[in-house]
C-alpha positions in Angstrom: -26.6 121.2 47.5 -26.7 117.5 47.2 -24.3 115.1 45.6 -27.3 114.4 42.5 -27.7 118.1 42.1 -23.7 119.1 42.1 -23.6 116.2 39.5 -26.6 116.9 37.0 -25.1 119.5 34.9 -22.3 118.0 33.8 -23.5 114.6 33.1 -26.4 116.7 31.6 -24.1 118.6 29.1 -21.9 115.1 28.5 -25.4 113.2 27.7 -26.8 116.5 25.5 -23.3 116.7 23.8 -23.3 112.7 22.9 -26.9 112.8 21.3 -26.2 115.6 19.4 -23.2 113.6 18.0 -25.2 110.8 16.5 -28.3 112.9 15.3 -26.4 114.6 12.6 -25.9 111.4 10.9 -29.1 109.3 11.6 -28.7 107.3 8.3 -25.1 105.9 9.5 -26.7 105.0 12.9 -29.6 103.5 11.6 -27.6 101.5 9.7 -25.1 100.0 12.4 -28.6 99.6 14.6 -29.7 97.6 11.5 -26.6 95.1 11.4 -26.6 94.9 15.1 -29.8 93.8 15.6 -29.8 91.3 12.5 -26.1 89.4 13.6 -27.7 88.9 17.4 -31.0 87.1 16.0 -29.3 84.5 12.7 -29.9 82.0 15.3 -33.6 82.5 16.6 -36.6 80.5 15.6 -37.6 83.9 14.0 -34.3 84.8 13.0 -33.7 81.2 10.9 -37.2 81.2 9.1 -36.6 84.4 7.7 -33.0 83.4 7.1 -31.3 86.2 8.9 -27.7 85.1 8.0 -28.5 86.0 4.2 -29.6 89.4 5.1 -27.1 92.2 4.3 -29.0 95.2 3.6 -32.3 96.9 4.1 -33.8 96.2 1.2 -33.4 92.2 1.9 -35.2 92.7 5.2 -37.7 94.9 3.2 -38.5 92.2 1.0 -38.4 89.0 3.6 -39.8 89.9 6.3 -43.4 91.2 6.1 -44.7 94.5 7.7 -46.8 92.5 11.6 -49.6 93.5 14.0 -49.2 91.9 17.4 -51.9 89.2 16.4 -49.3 87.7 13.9 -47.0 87.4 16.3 -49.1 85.6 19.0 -48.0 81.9 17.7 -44.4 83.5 18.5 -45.5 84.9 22.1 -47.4 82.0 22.5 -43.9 79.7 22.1 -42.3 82.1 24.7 -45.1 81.7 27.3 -44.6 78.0 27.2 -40.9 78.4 28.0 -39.0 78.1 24.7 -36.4 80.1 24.7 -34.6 82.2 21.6 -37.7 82.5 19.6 -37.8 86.0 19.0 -34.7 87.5 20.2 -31.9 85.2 22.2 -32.4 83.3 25.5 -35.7 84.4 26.9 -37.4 87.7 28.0 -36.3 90.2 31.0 -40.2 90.9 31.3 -43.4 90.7 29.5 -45.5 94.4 30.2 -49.3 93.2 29.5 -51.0 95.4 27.7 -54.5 96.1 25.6 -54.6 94.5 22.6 -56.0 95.6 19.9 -58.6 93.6 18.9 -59.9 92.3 22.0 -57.8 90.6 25.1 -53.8 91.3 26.5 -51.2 91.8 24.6 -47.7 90.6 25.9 -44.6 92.2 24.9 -41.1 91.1 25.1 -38.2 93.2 27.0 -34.8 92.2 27.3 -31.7 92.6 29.0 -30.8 94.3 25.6 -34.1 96.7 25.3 -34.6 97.5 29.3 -31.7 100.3 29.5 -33.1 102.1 26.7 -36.8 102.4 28.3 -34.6 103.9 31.8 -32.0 106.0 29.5 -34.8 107.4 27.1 -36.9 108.8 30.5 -33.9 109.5 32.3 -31.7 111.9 28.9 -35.4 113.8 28.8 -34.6 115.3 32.2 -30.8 115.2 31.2 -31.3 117.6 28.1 -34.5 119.6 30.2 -31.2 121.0 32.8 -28.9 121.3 30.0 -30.8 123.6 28.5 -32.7 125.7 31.4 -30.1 124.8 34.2 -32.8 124.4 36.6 -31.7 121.5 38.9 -33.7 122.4 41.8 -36.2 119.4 41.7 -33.5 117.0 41.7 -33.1 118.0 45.8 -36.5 118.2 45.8 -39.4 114.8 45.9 -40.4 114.0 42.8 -43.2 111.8 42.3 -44.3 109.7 39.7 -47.9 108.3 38.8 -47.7 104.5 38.2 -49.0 100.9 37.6 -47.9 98.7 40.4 -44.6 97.6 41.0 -45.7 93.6 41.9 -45.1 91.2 39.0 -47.1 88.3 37.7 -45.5 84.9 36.7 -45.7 83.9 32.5 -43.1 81.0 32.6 -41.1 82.1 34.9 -40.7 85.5 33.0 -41.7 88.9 35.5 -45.0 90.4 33.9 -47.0 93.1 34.5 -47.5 96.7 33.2 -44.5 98.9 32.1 -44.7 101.5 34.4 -44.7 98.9 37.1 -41.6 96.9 35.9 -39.5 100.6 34.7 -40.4 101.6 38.5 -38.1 98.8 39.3 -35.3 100.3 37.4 -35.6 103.8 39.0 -31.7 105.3 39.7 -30.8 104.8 42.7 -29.5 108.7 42.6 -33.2 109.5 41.8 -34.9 107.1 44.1 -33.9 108.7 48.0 -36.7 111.2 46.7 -38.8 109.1 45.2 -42.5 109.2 45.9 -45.3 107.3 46.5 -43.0 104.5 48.7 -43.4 100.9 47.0 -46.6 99.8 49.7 -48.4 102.6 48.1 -47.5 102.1 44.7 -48.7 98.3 45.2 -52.7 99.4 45.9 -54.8 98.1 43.5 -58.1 100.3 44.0 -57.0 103.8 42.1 -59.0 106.0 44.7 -57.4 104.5 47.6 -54.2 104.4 46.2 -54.5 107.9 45.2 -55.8 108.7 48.7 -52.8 107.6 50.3 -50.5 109.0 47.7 -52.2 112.4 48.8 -51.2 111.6 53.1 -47.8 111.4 51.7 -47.2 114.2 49.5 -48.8 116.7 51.1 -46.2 117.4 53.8 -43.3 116.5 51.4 -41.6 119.3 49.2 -42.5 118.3 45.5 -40.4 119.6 42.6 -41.6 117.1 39.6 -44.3 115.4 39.4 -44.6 112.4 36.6 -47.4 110.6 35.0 -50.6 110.5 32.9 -52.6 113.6 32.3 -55.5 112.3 33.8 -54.0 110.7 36.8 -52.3 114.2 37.4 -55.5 115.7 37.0 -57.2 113.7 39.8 -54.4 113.6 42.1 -54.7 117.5 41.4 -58.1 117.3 42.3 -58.1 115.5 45.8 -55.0 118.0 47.0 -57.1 121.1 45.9 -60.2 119.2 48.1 -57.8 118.6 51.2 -56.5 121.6 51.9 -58.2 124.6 49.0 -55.4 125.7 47.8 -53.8 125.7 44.6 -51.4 123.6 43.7 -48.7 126.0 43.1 -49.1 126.9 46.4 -49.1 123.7 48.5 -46.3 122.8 46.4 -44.2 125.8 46.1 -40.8 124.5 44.8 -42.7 122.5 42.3 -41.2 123.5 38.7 -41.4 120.3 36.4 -44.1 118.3 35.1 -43.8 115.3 33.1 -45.9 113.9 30.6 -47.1 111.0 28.6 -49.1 108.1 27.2 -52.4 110.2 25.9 -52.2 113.8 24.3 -51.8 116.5 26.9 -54.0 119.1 25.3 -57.2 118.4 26.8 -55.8 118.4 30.2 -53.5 121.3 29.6 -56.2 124.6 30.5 -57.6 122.4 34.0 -54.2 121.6 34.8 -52.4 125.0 34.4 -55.4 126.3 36.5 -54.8 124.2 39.2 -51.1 125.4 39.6 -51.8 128.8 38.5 -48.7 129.4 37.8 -45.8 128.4 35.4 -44.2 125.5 35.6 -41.9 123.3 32.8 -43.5 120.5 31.2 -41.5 117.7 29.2 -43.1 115.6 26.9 -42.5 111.4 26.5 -43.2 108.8 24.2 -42.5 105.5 25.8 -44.5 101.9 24.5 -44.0 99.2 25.8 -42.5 98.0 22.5 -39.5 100.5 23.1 -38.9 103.9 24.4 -39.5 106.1 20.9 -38.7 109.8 21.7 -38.9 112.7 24.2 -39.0 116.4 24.1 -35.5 117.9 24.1 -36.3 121.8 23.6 -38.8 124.3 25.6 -38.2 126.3 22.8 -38.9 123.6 19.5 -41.7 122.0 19.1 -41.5 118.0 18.2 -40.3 115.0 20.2 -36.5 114.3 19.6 -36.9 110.8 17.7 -34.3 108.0 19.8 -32.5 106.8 16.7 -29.4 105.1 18.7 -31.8 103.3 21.2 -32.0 99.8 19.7 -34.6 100.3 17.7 -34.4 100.1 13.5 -37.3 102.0 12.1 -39.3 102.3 9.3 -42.2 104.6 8.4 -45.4 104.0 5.9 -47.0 106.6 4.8 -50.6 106.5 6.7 -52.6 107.1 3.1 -51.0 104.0 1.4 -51.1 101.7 4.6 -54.0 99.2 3.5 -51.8 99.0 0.4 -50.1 95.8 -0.1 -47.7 97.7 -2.4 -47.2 100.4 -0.3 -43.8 101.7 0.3 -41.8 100.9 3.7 -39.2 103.8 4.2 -36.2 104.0 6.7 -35.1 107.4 8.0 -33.2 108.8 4.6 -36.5 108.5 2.9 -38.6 110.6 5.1 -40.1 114.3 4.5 -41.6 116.7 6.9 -45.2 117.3 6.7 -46.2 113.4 6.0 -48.6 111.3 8.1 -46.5 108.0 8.5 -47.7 104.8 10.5 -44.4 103.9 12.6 -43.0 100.2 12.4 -40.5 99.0 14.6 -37.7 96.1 14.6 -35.8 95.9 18.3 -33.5 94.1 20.6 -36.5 93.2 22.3 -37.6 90.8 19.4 -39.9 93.1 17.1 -39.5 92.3 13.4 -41.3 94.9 11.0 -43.8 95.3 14.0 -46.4 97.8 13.3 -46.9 100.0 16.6 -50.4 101.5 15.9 -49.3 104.9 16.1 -48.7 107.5 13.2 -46.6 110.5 13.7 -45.3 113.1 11.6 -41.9 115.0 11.4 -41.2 118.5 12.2 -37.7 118.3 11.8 -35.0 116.4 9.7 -31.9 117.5 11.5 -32.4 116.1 14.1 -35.3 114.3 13.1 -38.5 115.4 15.3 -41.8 113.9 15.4 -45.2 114.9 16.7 -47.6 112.0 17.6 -50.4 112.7 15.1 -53.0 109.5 15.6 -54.0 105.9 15.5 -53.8 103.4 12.6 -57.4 102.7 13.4 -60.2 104.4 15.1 -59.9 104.2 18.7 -60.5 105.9 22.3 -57.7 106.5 24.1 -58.3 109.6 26.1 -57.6 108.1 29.1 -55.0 105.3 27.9 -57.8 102.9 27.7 -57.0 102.1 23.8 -59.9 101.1 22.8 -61.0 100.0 19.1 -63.2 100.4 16.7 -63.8 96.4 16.9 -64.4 96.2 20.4 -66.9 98.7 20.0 -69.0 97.0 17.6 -68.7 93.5 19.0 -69.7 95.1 22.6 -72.8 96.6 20.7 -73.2 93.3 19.1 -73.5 91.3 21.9 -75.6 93.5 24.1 -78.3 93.2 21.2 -78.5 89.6 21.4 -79.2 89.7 25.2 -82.0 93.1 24.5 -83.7 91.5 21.8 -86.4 93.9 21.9 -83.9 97.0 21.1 -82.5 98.0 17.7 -79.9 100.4 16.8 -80.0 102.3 13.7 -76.6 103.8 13.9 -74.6 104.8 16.8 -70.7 106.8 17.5 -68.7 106.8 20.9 -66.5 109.9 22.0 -64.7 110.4 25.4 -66.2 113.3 27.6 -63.7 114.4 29.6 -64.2 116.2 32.6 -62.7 119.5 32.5 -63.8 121.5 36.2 -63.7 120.2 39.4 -66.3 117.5 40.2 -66.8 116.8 36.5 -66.6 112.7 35.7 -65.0 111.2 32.5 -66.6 109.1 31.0 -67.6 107.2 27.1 -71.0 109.1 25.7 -72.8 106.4 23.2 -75.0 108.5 20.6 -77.5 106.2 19.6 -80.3 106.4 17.5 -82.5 103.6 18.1 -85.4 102.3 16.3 -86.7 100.5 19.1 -85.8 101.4 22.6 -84.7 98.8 25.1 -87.1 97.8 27.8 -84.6 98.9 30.6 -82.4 101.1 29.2 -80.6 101.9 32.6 -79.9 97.8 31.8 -79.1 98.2 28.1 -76.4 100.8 29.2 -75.1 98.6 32.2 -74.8 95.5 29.9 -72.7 97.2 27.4 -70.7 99.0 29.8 -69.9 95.2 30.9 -68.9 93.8 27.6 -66.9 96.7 27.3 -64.8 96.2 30.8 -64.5 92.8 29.5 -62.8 92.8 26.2 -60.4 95.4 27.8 -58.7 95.4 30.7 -57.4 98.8 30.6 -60.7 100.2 30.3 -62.0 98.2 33.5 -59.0 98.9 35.1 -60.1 102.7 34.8 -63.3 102.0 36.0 -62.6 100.4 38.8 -60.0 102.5 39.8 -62.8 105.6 39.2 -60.7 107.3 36.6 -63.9 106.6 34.6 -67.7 106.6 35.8 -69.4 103.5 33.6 -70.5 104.5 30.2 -73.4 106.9 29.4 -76.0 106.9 26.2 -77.4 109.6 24.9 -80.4 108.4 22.6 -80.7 110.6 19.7 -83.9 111.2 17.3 -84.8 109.1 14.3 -82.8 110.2 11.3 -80.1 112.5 13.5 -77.2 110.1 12.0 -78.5 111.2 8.3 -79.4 114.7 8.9 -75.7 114.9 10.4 -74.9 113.2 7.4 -76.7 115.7 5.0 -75.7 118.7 6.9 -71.6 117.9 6.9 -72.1 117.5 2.9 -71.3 112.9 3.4 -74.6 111.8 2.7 -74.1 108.9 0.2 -72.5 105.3 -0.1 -69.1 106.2 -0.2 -69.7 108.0 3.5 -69.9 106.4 6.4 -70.1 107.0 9.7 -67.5 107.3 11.7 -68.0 104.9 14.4 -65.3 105.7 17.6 -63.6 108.9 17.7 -60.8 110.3 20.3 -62.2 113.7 20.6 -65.7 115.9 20.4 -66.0 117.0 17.1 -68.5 115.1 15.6 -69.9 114.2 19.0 -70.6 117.7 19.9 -72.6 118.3 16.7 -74.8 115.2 17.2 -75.5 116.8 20.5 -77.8 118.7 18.5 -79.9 115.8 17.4 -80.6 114.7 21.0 -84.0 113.7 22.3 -82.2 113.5 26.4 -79.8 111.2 28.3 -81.4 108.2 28.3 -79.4 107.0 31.5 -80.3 106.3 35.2 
């Protein structure tokens, strides 16, 4: 038994012990989060215009600093690009992780020396509070591998950037990282096929007991073991017991990936941004995500039906109930003010307090983590238009197809219903899968990497979108069509109006 493995349970029923401490009084620790956070920022640019020293309670902050997207705080991420230091938070950012934005372009998020421990503690107490409660330690003397953006940094002012799985794989223990898997050279490929190719040569001979990432990544790195060797994975990995999750909802991955180990093995659950590490699961037994209240974030919750409200209500955790759809805003000691995450979630629990990841704030596609938008979407369609000039679109819908047996691509399926078809419509297709890759880089990044095949349109009969319409019992003004969805629902009925894939 190794040093890490002798070690585990104890720290693992110290850690366990000292969370449950602080979750039976979440309003007491929100509130010294809350003071913390506002004495360390009086003297920042954002800090002094909202006049910070003034503040002594939530309901001042409530009422002077103003619910954000991360478009109103470009001018502030903008300043810290240039060099400018305590603008949002004081002295300058550990990192900037890049990431999608949501309405075209990067976004680039602050972490600091305060925020960084929390992302490695949140992912490090989820495997803490798994042994505590199963006592299962063995893949802790075991290789463990986990499925990541590369480790090499770009340059913003002399701040590290780059995604957030590449800068937390900087920041693996050091306890954790003897057995750590794919080595750094590997983790550095670009191309996703080749990377995961050579993750493959050097797994396959080691003895795997977790294995970390997104669901799809697992699911391809699943794929090219079972086409190396034929085997299942359960039995090319037979101490393998833990699988760790996150990033995009597990479910539609759940049934291939289960069938590719064919036989049981724990999962654990996480919800890391890169705007802070939010929760993890805690229980095999409870359902919900363990909400990180003592992390260094202060949070408050709309609820999702009164969000395009002006007067809507902003609630902290006292206020909240079970059952409610609430879109999640987030003030940090990375620099987030009232910072609306995108995300909506919904508690299970209120002692502790558990949540369950319920949606977007907006329509989107993020099947793969590709979060893409309803606005991307129509300004792609837009802009291929103006270079077909001879095609119009009546109406049109984009859902992810997910490949769910061996072999099977992933791709975005466009339902179209044109009035006049394009020329070329193997170039139509190609064109907007083009704009698409451009206004987001996570989605090219799939592509390129072959986690995605290139978009494909299926062109459906005059009226389908109407006679969809009539037959769901929405035909009229106040209805509209929903225009990007995350799953098949309404896809798979509009399958029904299909005159063929009109792709090469």
């Amino acid at each position: 038994m190794s040093f890490t493995t002798w070690a585990s349970k104890p720290l693992a029923t110290w850690v366990a012990k000292d969370q449950r401490a602080w979750r039976g009084r979440a309003a007491e620790v929100q509130q010294q989060v809350f003071k913390r956070l506002m004495a360390q920022s009086w003297y920042t640019v954002f800090g002094e215009e909202h006049r910070f020293r003034q503040i002594r309670k939530y309901d001042d902050f409530r009422q002077r600093v103003p619910i954000r997207s991360y478009e109103d705080f470009s001018g502030y991420i903008h300043q810290i690009k240039q060099g400018v230091k305590n603008v949002l938070w004081p002295g300058k950012p550990l990192y900037l992780a890049k990431t999608a934005g949501t309405t075209g372009g990067d976004k680039y998020i602050p972490i600091t020396h305060e925020s960084i421990p929390h992302h490695i503690a949140g992912a490090r107490n989820a495997l803490l509070h798994y042994i505590d409660e199963t006592g299962n330690t063995s893949f802790l003397s075991n290789k463990m591998i986990f499925l990541s953006g590369s480790p090499q940094l770009q340059q913003e002012a002399g701040i590290p950037t780059g995604r957030l799985s590449g800068i937390v794989n900087h920041h693996v223990p050091r306890y954790l990282r003897k057995n750590q898997l794919p080595t750094y050279a590997t983790n550095c490929i670009t191309d996703w096929e080749t990377k995961l190719d050579q993750i493959v040569e050097e797994t396959l001979p080691a003895n795997m007991g977790l294995i970390s990432g997104i669901p799809p990544w697992i699911q391809m790195y699943f794929d090219k073991l079972q086409q190396r060797t034929g085997k299942l994975i359960g039995e090319i990995f037979p101490h393998f017991s833990v699988l760790v999750h996150g990033g995009v909802r597990f479910e539609p991955y759940r049934r291939k990936l289960f069938d590719a180990i064919a036989r049981k093995v724990d999962t654990i659950e996480t919800y890391p941004a890169s705007e802070g590490f939010i929760a993890f699961q805690n229980s095999q037994q409870e359902e919900g995500l363990l909400l990180q209240l003592d992390s260094g974030i202060f949070f408050e919750f709309i609820p999702a039906a009164s969000l395009a409200d002006p007067s809507g209500k902003r609630l902290w955790i006292a206020e909240v109930e079970v059952g409610v759809d609430y879109a999640l805003v987030l003030s940090s000691n990375a620099g987030l003010w009232a910072y609306l995450l995108g995300d909506t979630v919904r508690f299970t629990s209120l002692n502790p307090h558990k949540i369950v990841v319920t949606g977007r704030t907006k329509q989107f596609i993020s099947a793969f983590g590709e979060h893409i938008i309803i606005e991307e979407i129509e300004k792609a369609m837009s802009n291929v238009l103006a270079q077909h000039l001879q095609a119009q679109v009546t109406e049109y819908m984009v859902a992810p197809s997910v490949g769910e047996q061996k072999g099977e691509p992933s791709y975005h399926e466009w339902f179209i219903e044109f009035s006049r078809l394009p020329v070329d419509m193997y170039a139509f297709a190609s064109d907007l899968d083009k704009w698409m890759r451009q206004q987001n880089s996570y989605y090219r990044d799939l592509i390129e990497g072959h986690v995605l095949i290139p978009l494909k349109i299926t062109s459906l009969a005059p009226d389908a979108f109407r006679s969809y319409m009539r037959a769901a019992g929405k035909l009229g003004e106040q209805n509209k069509v929903i225009r990007v969805a995350n799953n098949r629902v309404i896809a798979d009925k509009l399958g029904a109006y299909r005159v063929g894939a009109a792709q090469k």
